[in-house]
TORMILO-250374 format. One record per residue (C-alpha): residue number from 1; residue in one letter; x, y, z. Coordinates in steps of 0.5 Angstrom, whole numbers, plus 500, padded with zeros to 3 digits. Layout:
<pts>
  resi  resn   px   py   pz
   NUM     A    X    Y    Z
...
</pts>
This chain:
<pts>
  resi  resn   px   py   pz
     1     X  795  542  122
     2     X  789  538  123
     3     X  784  542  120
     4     X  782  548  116
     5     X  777  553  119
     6     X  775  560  116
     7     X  773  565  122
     8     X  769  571  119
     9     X  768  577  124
    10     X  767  584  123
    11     X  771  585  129
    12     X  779  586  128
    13     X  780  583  135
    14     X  775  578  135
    15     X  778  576  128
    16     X  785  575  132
    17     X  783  572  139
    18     X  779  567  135
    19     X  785  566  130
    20     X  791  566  136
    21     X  786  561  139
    22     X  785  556  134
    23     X  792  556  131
    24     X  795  555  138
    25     X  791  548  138
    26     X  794  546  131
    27     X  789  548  125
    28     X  790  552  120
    29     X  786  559  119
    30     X  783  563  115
    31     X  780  570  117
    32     X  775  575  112
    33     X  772  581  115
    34     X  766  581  111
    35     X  760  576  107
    36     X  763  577  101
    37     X  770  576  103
    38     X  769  569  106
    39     X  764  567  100
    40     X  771  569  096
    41     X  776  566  101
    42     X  771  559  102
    43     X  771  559  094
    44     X  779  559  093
    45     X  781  555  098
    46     X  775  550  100
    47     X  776  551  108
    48     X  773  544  112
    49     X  769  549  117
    50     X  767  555  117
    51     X  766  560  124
    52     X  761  566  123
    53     X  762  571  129
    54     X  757  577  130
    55     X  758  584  127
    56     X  759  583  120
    57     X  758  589  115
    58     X  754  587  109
    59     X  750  581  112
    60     X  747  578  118
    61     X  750  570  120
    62     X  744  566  117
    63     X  744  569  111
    64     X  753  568  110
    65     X  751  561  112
    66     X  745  560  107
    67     X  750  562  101
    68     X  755  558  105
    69     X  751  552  103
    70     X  750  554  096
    71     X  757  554  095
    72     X  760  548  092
    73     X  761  542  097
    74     X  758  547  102
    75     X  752  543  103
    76     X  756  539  108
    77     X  761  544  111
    78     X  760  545  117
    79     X  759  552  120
    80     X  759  554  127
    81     X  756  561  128
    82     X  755  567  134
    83     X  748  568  135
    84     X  743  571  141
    85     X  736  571  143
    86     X  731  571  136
    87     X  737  569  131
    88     X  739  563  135
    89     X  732  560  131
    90     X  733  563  124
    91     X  741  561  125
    92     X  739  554  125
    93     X  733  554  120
    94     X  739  557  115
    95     X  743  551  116
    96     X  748  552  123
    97     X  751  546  124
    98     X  752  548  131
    99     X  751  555  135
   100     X  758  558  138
   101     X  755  562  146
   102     X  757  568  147
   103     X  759  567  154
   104     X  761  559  152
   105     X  769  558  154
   106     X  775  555  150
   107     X  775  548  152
   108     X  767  547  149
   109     X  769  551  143
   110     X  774  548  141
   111     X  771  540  143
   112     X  765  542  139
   113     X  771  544  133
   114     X  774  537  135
   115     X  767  533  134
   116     X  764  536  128
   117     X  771  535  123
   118     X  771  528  127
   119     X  764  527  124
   120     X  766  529  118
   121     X  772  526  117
   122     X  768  520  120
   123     X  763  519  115
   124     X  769  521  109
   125     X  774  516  110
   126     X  774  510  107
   127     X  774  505  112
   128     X  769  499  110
   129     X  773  494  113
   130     X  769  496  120
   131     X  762  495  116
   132     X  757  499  116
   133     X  752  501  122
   134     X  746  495  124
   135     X  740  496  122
   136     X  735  498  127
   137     X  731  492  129
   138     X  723  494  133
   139     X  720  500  129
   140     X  717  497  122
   141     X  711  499  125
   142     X  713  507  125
   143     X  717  509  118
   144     X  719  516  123
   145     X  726  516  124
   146     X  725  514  132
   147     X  729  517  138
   148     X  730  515  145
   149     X  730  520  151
   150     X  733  519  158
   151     X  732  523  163
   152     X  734  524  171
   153     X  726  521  172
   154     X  721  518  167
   155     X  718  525  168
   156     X  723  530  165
   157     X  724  525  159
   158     X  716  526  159
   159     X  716  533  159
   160     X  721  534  154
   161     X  717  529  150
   162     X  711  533  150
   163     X  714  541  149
   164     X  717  536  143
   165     X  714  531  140
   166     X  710  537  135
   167     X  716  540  133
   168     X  720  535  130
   169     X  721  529  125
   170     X  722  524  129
   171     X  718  519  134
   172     X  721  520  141
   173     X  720  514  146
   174     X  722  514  153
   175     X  726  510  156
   176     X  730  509  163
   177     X  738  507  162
   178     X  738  500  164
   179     X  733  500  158
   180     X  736  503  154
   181     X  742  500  154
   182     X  739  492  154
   183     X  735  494  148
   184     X  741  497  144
   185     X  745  489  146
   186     X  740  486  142
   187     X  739  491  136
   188     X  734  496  138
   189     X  738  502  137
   190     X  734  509  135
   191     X  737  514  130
   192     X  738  519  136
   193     X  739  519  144
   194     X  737  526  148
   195     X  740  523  154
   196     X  741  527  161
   197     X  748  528  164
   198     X  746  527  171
   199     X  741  521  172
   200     X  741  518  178
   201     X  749  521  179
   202     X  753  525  177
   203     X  756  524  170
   204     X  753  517  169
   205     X  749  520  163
   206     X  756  521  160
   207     X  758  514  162
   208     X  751  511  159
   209     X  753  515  153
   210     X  760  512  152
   211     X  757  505  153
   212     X  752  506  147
   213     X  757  508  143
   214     X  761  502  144
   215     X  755  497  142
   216     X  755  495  135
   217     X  748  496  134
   218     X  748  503  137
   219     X  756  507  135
   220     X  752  510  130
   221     X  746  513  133
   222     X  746  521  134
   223     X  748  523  141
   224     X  745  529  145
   225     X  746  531  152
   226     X  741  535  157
   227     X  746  539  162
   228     X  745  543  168
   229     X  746  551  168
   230     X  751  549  173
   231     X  755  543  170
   232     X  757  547  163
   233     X  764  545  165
   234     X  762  538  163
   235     X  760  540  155
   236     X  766  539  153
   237     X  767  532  156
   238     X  761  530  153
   239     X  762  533  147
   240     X  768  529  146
   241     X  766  522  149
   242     X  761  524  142
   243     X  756  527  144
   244     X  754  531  137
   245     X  751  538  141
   246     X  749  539  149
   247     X  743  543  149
   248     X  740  546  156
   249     X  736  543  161
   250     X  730  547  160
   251     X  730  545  153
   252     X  723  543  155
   253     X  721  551  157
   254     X  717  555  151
   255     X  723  560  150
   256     X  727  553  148
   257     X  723  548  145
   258     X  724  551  138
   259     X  730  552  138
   260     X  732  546  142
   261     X  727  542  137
   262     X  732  544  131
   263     X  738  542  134
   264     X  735  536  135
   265     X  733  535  128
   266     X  740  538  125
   267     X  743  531  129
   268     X  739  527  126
   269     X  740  530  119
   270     X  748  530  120
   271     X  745  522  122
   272     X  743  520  116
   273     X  748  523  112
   274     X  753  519  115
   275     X  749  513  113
   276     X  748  515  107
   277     X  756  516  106
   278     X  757  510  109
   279     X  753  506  105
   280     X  756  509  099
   281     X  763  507  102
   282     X  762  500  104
   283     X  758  499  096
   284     X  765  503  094
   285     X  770  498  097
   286     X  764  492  094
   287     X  766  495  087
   288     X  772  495  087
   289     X  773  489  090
   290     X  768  485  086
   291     X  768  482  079
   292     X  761  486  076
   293     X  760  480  071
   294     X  759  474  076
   295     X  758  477  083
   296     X  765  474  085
   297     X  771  477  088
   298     X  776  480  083
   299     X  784  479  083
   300     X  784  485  087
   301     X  781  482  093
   302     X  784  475  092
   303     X  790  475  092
   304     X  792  480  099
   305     X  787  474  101
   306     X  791  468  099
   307     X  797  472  102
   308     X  793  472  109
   309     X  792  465  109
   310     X  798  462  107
   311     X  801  466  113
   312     X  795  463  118
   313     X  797  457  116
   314     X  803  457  118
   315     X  800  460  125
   316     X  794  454  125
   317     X  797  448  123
   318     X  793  447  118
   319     X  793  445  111
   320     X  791  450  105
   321     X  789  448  098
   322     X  789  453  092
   323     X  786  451  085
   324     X  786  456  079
   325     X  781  454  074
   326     X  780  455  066
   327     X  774  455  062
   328     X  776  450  056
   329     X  776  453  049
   330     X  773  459  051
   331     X  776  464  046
   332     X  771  461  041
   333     X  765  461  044
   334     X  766  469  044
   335     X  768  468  036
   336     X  762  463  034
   337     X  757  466  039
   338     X  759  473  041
   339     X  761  476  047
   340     X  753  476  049
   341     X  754  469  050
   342     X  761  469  053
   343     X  759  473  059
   344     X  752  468  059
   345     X  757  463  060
   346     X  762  466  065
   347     X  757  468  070
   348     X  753  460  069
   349     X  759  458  070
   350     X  761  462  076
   351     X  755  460  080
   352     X  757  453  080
   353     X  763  453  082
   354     X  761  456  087
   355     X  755  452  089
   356     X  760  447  089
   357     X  766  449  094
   358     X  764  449  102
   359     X  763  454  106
   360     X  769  458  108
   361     X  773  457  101
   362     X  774  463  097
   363     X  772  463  090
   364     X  775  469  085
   365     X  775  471  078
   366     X  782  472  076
   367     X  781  476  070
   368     X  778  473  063
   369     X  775  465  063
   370     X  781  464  069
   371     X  778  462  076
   372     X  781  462  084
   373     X  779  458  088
   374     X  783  458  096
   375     X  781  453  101
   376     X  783  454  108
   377     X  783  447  112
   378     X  784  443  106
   379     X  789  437  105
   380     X  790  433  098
   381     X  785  429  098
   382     X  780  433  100
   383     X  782  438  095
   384     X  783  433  089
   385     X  775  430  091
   386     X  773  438  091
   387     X  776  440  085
   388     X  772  434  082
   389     X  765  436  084
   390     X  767  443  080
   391     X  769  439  074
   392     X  763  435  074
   393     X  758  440  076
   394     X  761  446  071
   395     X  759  439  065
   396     X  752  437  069
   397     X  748  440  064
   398     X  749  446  057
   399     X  749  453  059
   400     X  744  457  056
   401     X  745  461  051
   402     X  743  468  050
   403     X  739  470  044
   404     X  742  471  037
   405     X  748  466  039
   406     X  746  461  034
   407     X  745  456  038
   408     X  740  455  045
   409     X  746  451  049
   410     X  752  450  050
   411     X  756  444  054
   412     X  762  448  057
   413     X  767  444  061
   414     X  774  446  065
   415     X  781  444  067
   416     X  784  446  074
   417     X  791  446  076
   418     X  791  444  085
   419     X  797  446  089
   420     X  797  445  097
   421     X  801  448  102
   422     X  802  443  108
   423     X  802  445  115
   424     X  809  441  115
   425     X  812  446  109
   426     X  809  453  113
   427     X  812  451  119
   428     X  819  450  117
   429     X  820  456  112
   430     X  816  462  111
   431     X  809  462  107
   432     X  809  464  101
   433     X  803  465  096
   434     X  806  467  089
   435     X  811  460  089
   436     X  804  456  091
   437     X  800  460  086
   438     X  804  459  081
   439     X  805  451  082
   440     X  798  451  082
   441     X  798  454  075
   442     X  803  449  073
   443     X  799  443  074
   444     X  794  448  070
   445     X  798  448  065
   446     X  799  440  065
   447     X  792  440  065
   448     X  790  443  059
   449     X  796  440  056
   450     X  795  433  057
   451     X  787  434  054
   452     X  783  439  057
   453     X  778  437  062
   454     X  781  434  068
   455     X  785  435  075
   456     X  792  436  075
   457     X  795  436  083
   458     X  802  439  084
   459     X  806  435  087
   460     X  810  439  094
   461     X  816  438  090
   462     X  814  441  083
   463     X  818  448  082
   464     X  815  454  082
</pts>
């Protein structure tokens, strides 16, 4: 099962035609015939969409949707509810993420399911390795959340500008496709296009709306697409390209305006709360991949990224050098001056590391006073000349101590052990990353054996 949905109806046959529906497409149902008894079943079983259809028993869908949202993890539940006439307005204004038509048919029902468990499990999932939405370059000027229409000609995005631009929360440029495509190349991107389905032929509107969504300043924008009574059989097209809502093309009518109005502000709503989920996603994965104390990447990032390295290697022909650094007699600074003037310590000392490595290296905070410097295309000497202007800059000048540490300064100095994977050893066996980090801890271990306050460079041949 691909999703679980709780479809509410005082109707017994709607009740089963919508579960039939729903279950042939592989979700998972739940069904209640009553307010009360969906509040009930939402409670115990925390379903990831709600449908509310018409005739139920003890209250109306908007009200159902306003105590949906109150439940706990209901501020974000997607909520589909059946409504016509004057209640398509007050059912938004509760909080619908989307209307169901009464006359609508299967396949834009079930894309218009499709699109918002998508979007929910889009701004839920882990995934910050694909980064996070650019920032929108262009409108300082105006802190109003801003929105590009496209229509068929300049003069409908113009009326639908006008019947809006008083009933909603955001700025509304308009804007031709060609336009609008350039200006998203170049990180001009608004939080939310309304984009005619047909402009100058049929269907390239749709096909503006996947070449936005492919763009890396645009992807994350909200879509809306404007249809024709007669191409209604295209609403489940765009809304599966990512279109988040279809709205009539007569949005711009006295009758629609309002409603058109709210659902426009609804995408832009769900708009920035994918930001934010993303945004705390991408801080997230920093967190856990971060030292807190020094800025650094942490064991948990280095050594998978070591591993990487040492196979890119064998790929490149390029020699890869690991160093691993120790602070020298640190314990006693934490016993004679505390733990305040350990860290004050660790995070000096952090910062010149790695102010003295290039760019591409990585520096990492193994754990306590241990340091991980890896450096791609990195042979011997140039790897033996680095690791001396670490030591060197660590010893330039005391560390600054904090007060209440009994002292101002402190001069700190460290040892490090170097290993260097050669391009010749990758290449005639497979990389591996532990035997070459465990040399370079070896000569680490000569090091502080043989004085403290040196280089030792693991010869290729010294046993892991």
């Amino acid at each position: 099962m691909v999703g679980r949905i709780l479809v509410i109806d005082g109707v017994p046959t709607n009740r089963i035609t919508m579960k039939v529906r729903l279950r042939s497409a592989c979700y998972e149902v739940a069904v209640a015939a009553s307010g009360q008894e969906a509040i009930r079943i939402a409670r115990q079983t925390h379903p990831q969409m709600v449908l509310i259809g018409r005739s139920l028993p003890d209250m109306s869908g908007a009200a159902l949707c306003a105590e949906m949202r109150r439940l706990p993890l209901g501020a974000d539940l997607p909520i589909l509810i059946q409504a016509t006439g004057a209640e398509r307005v007050a059912t938004l204004r509760a909080g619908a993420s989307a209307l169901i038509e009464p006359d609508g048919d299967e396949l834009a029902l079930l894309a218009r399911i499709r699109g918002l468990l998508r979007h929910d499990g889009e701004v839920t999932r882990e995934d910050a390795l694909t980064g996070m939405a650019e920032p929108a370059a262009g409108f300082e000027h105006d802190s109003r959340p801003q929105a590009v229409f496209v229509g068929n000609q300049p003069a409908t995005a113009l009326g639908w500008r006008h019947a809006l631009q008083g009933r909603v929360g955001f700025r509304i440029t308009v804007s031709e496709a060609e336009r609008a495509l350039a200006e998203a190349s170049v990180g001009r991107a608004p939080d939310l296009y309304l984009i005619a389905a047909d402009i100058q032929q049929p269907g390239d509107g749709l096909r503006l709306l996947s070449e936005l969504r492919s763009r890396p300043h645009s992807r994350e924008a909200a879509f809306v697409i404007a249809l024709r009574p007669e191409r209604a059989d295209m609403i489940p097209v765009a809304l599966d390209l990512g279109a988040g809502d279809v709205l009539p093309w007569n949005l711009a009518s006295p009758e629609a305006a309002p409603e058109a109005a709210i659902r426009l502000d609804t995408q832009l709503a769900r708009k920035h709360q994918a930001d934010r989920r993303r945004h705390e996603t991408q801080r997230n994965m920093r967190w856990a991949m971060t030292d807190p104390l020094t800025g650094l990447h942490n064991r948990r990032f280095a050594l998978p990224r070591l591993h990487e390295l040492a196979v890119e290697t064998g790929e490149s022909g390029r020699d890869l050098a690991v160093m691993v650094l120790d602070l020298d007699r640190f314990k006693l600074v934490n016993d004679m001056h505390g733990h305040a003037a350990g860290d004050a310590v660790l995070a000096e000392i952090a910062a010149r590391l790695a102010a003295s490595l290039p760019e591409a290296a990585l520096l990492a905070r193994l754990g306590g006073e241990e340091f991980l410097a890896i450096l791609p295309d990195c042979p011997m000497p140039a790897a033996r000349r680095i690791a001396e202007d670490m030591r060197r800059a660590v010893m330039s000048a005391p560390v600054r101590l904090p007060d209440g540490s009994g002292q101002a300064e402190l001069g700190v100095t460290i040892s490090a052990g170097v290993a260097v994977l050669s391009a010749a050893e990758a290449a005639s066996a497979p990389p591996d990353a532990e035997a070459l980090l465990a040399r370079a801890d070896h000569a680490l271990l000569a090091a502080k054996s043989s004085g403290r306050n040196r280089i030792v460079m693991a010869p290729l041949s010294m046993a892991a």
